[in-house]
C-alpha positions in Angstrom: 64.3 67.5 106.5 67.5 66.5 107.5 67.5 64.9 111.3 70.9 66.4 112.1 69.9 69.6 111.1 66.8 68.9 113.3 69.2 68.0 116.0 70.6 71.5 115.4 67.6 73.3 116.2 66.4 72.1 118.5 69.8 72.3 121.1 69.7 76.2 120.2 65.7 76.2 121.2 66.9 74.6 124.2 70.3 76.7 124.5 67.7 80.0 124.4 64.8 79.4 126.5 67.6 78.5 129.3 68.7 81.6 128.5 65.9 83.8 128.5 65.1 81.9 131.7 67.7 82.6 133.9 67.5 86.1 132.7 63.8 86.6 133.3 64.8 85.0 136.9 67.6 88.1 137.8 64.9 90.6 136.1 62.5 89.4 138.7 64.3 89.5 142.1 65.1 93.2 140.8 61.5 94.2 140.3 60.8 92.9 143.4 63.4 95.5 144.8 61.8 98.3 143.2 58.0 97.6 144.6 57.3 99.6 147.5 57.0 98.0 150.9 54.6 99.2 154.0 56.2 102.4 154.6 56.1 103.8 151.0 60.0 103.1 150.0 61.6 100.1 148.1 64.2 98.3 149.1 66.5 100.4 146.6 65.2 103.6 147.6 66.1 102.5 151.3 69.9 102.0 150.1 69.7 105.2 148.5 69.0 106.9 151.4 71.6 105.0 154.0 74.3 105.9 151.3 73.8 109.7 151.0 72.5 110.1 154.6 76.3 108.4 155.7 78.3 109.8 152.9 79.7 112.2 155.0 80.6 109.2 157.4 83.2 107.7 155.6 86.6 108.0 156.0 89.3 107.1 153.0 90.4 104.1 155.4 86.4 102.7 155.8 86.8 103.3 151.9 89.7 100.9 151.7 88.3 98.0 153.7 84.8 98.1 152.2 86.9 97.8 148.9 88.5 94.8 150.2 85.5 93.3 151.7 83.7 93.5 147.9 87.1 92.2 146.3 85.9 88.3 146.1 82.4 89.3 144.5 83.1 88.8 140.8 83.7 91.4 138.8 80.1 92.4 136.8 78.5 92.3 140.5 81.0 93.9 142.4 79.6 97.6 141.7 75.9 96.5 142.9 77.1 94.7 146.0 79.8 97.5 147.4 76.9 99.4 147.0 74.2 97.1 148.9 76.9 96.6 151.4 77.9 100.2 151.9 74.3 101.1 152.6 74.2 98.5 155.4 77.2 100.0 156.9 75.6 102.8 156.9 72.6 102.0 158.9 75.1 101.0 161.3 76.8 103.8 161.7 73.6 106.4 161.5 71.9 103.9 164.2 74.6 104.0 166.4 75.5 107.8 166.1 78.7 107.5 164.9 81.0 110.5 164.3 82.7 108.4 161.5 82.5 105.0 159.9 84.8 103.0 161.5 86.0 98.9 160.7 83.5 97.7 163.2 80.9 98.8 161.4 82.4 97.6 158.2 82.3 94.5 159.5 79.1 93.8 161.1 77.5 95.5 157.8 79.1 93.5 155.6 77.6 90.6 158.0 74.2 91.7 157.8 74.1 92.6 154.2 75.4 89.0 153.4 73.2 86.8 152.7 72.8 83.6 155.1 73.6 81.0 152.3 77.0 83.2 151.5 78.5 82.8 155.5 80.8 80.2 155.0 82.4 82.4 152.1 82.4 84.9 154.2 84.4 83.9 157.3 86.9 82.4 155.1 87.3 85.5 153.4 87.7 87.3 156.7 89.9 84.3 158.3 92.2 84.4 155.1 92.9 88.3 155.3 93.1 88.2 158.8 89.7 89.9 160.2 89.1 89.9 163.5 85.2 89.3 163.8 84.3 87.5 166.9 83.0 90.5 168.2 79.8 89.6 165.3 79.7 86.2 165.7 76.5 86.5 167.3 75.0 87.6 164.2 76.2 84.7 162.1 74.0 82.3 163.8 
């Protein structure tokens, strides 16, 4: 057999176990979502229920600035996290007994739904389109 061809096969058997790795990885972490947790819900059935139970919450201009807060997550992702992050800004607002969704709660949602890792990205975000969030700095420690 010819060694280059060799060379050739095994690169693509390399090329698609990384593959089918890193998929098997994102596949994982959404399984783990789905399982139910103590009280009986998942994770995703949780978000389901913060988004309907605030729908009626949000206003067009809450609308607007979540859409802003979502614009630097890349565009395959963007759907999943606006909707992650809407659902934490919605706990907010339904723990708090808000009348409407206002740009606090945008804010310190958008804080909490972040993850820790992702913080740095995140207050330069808000610094760079001129946020005001010192009121939630608390919560980024």
């Amino acid at each position: 057999m010819n060694s280059g061809f060799m060379w050739f096969i095994l690169f693509w058997v390399f090329v698609l176990i990384t593959f089918m790795s890193i998929g098997g990885y994102f596949m994982f972490r959404k399984f783990l979502k789905v399982l139910p947790k103590e009280d009986g819900k998942s994770k995703l059935d949780w978000q389901n229920h913060y988004v309907d139970s605030s729908r009626h919450l949000w206003t067009d201009d809450s609308k607007a600035f979540l859409n802003m807060l979502v614009d630097p997550v890349p565009t395959p992702f963007r759907d999943i996290a606006r909707h992650s992050i809407a659902a934490k800004i919605g706990q907010v607002a339904l723990e708090s007994n808000a009348d409407r969704i206002t740009q606090e709660h945008c804010i310190q949602g958008y804080i909490l739904a972040t993850p820790r890792r992702d913080y740095k990205s995140l207050t330069s975000y808000l610094d760079k389109k001129q946020v005001d969030y010192s009121e939630f700095k608390h919560l980024l420690n």
